[in-house]
C-alpha positions in Angstrom: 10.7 -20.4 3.3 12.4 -22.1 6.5 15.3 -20.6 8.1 17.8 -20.8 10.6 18.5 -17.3 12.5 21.2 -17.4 14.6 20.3 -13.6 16.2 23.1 -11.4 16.2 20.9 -8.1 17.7 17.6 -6.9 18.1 15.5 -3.9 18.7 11.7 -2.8 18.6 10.8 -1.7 15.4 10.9 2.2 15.5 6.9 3.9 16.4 5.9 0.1 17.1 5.1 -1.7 20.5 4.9 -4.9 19.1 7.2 -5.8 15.9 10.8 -6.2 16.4 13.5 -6.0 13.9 16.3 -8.7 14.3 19.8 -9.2 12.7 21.6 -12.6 12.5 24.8 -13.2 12.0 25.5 -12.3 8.3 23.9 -8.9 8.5 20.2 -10.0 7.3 17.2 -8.1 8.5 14.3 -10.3 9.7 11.1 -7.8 11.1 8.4 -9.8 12.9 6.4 -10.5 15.9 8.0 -9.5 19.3 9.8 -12.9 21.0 11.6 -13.1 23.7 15.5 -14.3 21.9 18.6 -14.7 23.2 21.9 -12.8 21.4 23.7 -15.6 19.9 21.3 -18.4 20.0 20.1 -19.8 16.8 16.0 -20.0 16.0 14.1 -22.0 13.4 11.4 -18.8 11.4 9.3 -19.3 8.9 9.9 -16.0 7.0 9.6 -14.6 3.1 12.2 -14.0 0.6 13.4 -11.1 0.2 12.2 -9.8 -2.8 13.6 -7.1 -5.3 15.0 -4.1 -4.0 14.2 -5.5 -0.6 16.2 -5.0 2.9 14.5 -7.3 5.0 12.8 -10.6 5.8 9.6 -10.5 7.3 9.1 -13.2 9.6 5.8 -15.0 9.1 5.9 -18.0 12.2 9.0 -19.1 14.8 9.1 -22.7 14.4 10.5 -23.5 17.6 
């Protein structure tokens, strides 16, 4: 599933060196691969629905 996340904040993913949890700007929670992203840009992720129950998307490929 293709989206657009425009990042909104970002921080290492608690007891990890490399996953990162990122926000965009209506409060979604992607967790994938460490990047180096600007606040308030916008990237194209590959990522998975969220599914039941869920908080977060995980971020399967950046596009761009």
């Amino acid at each position: 599933m293709k989206h657009s996340l425009k990042v909104t904040e970002f921080h290492l993913k608690p007891g990890s060196q490399d996953t990162m949890m990122y926000t965009d700007c209506d409060g979604e929670l992607f967790i994938g691969p460490v990047k180096d992203v600007t606040i308030g840009k916008t990237y194209k992720i590959e990522a998975t629905p969220k599914r039941l129950g869920g908080c977060y998307h995980r971020i399967i490929s950046w596009l761009d």
